[in-house]
C-alpha positions as CSV (number, residue, x, y, z in Angstrom):
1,X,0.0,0.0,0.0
2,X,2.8,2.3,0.8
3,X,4.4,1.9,-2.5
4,X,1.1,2.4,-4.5
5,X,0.4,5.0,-2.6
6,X,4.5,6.1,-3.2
7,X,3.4,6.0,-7.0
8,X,0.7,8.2,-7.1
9,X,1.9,10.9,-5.0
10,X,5.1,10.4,-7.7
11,X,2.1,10.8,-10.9
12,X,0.4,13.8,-9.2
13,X,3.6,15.6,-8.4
14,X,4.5,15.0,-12.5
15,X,1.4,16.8,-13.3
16,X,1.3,19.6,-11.4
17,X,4.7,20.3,-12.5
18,X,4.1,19.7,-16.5
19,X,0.4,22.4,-15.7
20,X,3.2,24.6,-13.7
21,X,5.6,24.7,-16.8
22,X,2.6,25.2,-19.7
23,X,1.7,28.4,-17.9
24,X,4.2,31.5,-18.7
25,X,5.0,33.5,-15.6
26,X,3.5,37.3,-15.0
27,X,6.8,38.5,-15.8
28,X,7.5,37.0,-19.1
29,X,3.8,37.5,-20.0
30,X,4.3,41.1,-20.1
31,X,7.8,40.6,-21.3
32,X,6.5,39.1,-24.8
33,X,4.6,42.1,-26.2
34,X,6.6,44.5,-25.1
35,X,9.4,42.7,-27.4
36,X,7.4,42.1,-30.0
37,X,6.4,45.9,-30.4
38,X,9.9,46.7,-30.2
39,X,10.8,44.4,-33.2
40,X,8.0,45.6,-34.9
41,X,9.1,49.4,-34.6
42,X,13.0,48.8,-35.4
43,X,11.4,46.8,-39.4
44,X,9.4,50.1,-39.8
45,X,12.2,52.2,-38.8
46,X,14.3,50.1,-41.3
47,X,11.6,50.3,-43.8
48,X,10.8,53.8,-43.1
49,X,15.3,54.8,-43.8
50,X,15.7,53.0,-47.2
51,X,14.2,55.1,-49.1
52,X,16.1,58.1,-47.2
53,X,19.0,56.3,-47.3
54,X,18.4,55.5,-51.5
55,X,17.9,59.7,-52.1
56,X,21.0,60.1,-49.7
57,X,22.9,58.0,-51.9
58,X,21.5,59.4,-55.3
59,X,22.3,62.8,-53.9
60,X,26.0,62.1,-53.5
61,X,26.3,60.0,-56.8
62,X,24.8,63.5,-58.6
63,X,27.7,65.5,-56.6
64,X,30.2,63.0,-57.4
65,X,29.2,63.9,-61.1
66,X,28.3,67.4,-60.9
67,X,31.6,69.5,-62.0
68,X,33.0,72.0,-60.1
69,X,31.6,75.0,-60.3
70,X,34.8,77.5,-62.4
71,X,35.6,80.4,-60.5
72,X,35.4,83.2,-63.1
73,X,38.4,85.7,-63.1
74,X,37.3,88.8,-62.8
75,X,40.8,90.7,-62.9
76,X,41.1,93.8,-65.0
77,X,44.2,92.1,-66.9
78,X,41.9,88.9,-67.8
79,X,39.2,90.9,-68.7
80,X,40.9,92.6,-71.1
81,X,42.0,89.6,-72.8
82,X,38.5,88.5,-73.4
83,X,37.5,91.9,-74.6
84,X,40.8,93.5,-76.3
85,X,39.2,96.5,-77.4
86,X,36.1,97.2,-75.7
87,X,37.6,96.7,-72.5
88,X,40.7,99.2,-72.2
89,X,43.2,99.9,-69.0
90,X,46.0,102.3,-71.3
91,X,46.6,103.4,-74.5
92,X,49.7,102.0,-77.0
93,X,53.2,101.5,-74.7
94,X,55.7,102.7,-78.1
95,X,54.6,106.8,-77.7
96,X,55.7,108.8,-74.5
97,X,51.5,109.8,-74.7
98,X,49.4,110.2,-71.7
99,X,46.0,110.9,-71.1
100,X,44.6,112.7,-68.0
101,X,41.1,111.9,-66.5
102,X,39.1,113.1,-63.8
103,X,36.2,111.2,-62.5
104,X,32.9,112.1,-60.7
105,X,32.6,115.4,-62.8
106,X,30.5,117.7,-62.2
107,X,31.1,119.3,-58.7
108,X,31.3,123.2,-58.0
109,X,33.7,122.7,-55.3
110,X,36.4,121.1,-57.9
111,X,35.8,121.0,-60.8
112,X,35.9,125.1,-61.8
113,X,39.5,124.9,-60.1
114,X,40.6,121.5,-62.6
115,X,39.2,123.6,-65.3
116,X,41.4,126.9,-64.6
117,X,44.7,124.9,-64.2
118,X,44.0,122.6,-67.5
119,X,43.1,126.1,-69.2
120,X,46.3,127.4,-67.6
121,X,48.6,124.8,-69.7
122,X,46.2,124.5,-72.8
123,X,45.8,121.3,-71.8
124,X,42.3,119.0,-72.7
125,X,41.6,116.1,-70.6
126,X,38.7,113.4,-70.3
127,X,35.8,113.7,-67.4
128,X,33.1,111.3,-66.7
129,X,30.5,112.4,-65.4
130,X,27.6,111.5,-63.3
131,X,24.3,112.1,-64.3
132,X,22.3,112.9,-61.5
133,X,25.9,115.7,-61.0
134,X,25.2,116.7,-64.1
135,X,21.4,117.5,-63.9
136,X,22.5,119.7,-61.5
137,X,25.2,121.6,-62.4
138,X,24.6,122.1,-66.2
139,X,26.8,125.4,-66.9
140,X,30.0,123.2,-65.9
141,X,29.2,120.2,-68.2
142,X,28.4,123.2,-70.9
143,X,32.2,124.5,-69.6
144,X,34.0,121.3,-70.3
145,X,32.8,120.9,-73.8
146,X,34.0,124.2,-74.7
147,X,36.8,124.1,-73.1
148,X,37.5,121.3,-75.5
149,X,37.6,118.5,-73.3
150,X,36.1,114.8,-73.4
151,X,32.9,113.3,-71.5
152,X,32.4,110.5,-70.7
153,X,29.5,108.4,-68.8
154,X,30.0,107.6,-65.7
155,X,26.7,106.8,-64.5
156,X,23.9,108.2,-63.0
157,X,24.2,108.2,-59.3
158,X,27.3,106.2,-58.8
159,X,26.2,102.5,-57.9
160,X,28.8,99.1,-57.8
161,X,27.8,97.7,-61.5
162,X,29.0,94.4,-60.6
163,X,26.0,94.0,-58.0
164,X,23.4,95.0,-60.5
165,X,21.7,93.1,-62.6
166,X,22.4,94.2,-66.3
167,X,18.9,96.0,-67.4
168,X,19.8,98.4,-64.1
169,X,23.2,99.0,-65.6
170,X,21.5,99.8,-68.9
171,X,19.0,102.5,-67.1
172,X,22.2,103.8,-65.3
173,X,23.8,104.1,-68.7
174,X,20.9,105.6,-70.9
175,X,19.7,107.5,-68.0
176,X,23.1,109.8,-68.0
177,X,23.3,109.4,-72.1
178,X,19.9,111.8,-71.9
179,X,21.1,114.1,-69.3
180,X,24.4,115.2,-71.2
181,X,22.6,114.8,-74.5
182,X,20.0,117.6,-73.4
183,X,22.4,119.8,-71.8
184,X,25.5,119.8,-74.4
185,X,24.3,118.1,-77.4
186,X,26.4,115.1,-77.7
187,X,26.1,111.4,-76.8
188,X,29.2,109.8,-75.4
189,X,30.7,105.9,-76.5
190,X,33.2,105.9,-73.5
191,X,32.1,104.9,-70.3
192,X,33.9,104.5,-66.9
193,X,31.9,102.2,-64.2
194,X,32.2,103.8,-60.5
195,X,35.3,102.2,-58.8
196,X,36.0,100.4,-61.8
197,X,33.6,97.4,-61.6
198,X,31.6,95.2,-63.9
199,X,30.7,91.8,-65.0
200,X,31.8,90.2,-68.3
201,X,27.9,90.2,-69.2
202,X,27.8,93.8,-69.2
203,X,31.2,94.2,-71.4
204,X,29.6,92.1,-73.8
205,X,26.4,94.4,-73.9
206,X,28.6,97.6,-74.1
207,X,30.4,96.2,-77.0
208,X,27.9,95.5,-78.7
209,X,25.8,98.5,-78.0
210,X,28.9,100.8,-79.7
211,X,30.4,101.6,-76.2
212,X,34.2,101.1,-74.8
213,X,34.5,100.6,-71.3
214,X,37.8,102.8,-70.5
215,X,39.2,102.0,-66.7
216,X,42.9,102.9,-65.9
217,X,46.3,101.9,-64.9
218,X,47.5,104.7,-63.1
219,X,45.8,105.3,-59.8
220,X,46.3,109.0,-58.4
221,X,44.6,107.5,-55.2
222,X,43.3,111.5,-54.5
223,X,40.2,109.6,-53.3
224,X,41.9,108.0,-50.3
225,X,42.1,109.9,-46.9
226,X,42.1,113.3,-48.1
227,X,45.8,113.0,-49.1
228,X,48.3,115.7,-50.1
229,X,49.3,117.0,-53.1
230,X,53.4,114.8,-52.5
231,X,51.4,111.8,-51.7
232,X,49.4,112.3,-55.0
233,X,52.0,113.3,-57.3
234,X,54.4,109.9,-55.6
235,X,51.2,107.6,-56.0
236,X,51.1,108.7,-59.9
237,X,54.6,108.2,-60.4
238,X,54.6,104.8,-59.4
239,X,53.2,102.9,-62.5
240,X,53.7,106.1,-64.8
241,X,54.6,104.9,-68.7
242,X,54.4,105.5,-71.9
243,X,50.3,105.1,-72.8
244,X,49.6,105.3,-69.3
245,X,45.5,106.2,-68.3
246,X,45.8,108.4,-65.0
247,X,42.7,108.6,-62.7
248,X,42.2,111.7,-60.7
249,X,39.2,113.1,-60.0
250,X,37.2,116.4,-60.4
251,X,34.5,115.3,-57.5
252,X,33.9,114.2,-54.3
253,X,31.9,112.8,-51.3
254,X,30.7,115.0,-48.0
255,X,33.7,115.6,-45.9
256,X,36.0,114.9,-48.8
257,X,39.0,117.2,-50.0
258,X,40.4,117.4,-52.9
259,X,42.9,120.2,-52.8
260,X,45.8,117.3,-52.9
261,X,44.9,116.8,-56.1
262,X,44.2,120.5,-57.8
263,X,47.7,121.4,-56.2
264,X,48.9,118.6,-57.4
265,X,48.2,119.3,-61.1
266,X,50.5,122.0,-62.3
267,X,53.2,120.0,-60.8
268,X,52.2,116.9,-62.7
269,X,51.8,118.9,-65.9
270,X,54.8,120.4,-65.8
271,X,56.7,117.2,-64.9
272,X,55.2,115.0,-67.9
273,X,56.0,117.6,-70.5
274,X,59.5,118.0,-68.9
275,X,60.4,114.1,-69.9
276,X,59.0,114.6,-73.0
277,X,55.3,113.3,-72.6
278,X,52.8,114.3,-74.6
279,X,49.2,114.7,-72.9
280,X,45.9,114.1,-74.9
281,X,42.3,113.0,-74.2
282,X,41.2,109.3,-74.3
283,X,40.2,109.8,-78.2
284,X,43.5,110.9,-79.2
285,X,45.1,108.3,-77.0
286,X,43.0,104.9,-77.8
287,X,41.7,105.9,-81.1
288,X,38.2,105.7,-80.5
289,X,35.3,107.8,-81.4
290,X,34.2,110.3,-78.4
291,X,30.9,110.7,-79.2
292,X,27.7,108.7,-81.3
């Protein structure tokens, strides 16, 4: 009796155990879903990056093709070896010939006094003017051209060309072609962008509209901390030669002297005829037409 009874205590015990072990635990009940939602999340993630991962890499296969973008030289020098003769910075090196040119034209302050020392020394020069200036002042663009002396355009109210688009650049242009037009009767071909500046696109136009663009190589720097009439006269010599294009000017801002440079210009006139240098207007010097 004690062993059958041995047995089935053995059976029940088997049981219980095998019911036990079918049943998961609390723990691991709670465990399971919480799993399975984290699986679930990490495919749609997955899912969710290829395509991301797919433009990422398309993106970097176009770069990998896409040339460089060229770095366009805008130096005076290059530009004019792309444009040889609409874009000029001196006249030929092989004559002792040197023309004299005053910027920012007309202003009452200066301009009168430029005028009475050029007249001094029979000398004719080259001025580009300003329009807006010139609406103003008429009587002194009237004064220039009788004096026999050169306009040019230099703009209307004296913007940076290069940060303009190109039909702006045309108004600036036309603009000052009707001002000095109306006032002394002529229409000038030679044009000097304030500080120099412009894009290739707006050469091309210029060429092809009749016009020269005429810049310099000789920098009087009169423009430059009011300076005197040594330091004007020292910054000219410095790249003075044959053909050379000097830039003064015949304007300025508020606040701005100029006296450096109207002392200055007997001095320089006396010294380029004394070593034999002839001084003419832009025409004479480049061979181009002054006027349409």
């Amino acid at each position: 009796m004690i062993i059958k009874y041995g047995k089935l205590a053995v059976a029940a015990a088997t049981v219980i155990a095998l019911l036990f072990s079918a049943v998961p635990s609390r723990s691991a009940a709670e465990a399971a879903p919480q799993q399975q939602s984290k699986q679930n999340a990490a495919v749609k993630a997955k899912q969710k990056s290829r395509p991301q991962q797919k433009r990422g890499q398309k993106q970097k296969q176009r770069q990998r093709r896409r040339p460089a973008a060229q770095k366009v030289d805008m130096s005076w020098v290059s530009l004019h070896k792309q444009y040889p003769n609409a874009f000029l910075l001196n006249g030929p090196r092989n004559l002792k010939r040197v023309a004299l040119t005053f910027d920012d034209a007309p202003d009452p302050r200066v301009t009168p006094q430029i005028l009475d020392v050029l007249s001094r020394y029979r000398i004719c020069a080259t001025f580009f003017v300003v329009g807006e200036r010139a609406s103003k002042h008429p009587d002194l663009v009237r004064r220039i051209i009788s004096e026999g002396h050169i306009i040019g355009n230099h703009s209307y109210n004296h913007p940076v060309f290069s940060k303009l688009p190109l039909s702006k650049v045309q108004h600036q242009i036309w603009q000052t072609d009707g001002v000095i037009k109306r006032i002394a009767g002529v229409t000038p071909l030679l044009i000097r962008p304030p500080y120099g500046e412009l894009l290739p696109q707006q050469i091309r136009w210029s060429k092809g509209s009749g016009y020269t663009i005429v810049n310099w190589d000789v920098d009087s720097e009169d423009w430059r901390r009011n300076p005197s009439s040594a330091r004007v006269l020292a910054n000219i010599r410095k790249t003075l030669q044959p053909g050379s294009i000097i830039l003064q000017h015949a304007g300025g801002g508020e606040g701005q002297s100029l006296d450096g440079t109207i002392h200055a210009l007997p001095v320089l006139i006396e010294s380029l005829q004394g070593k034999g240098y002839e001084i003419v207007t832009l025409p004479e010097l480049l061979g181009k037409r002054a006027y349409r």
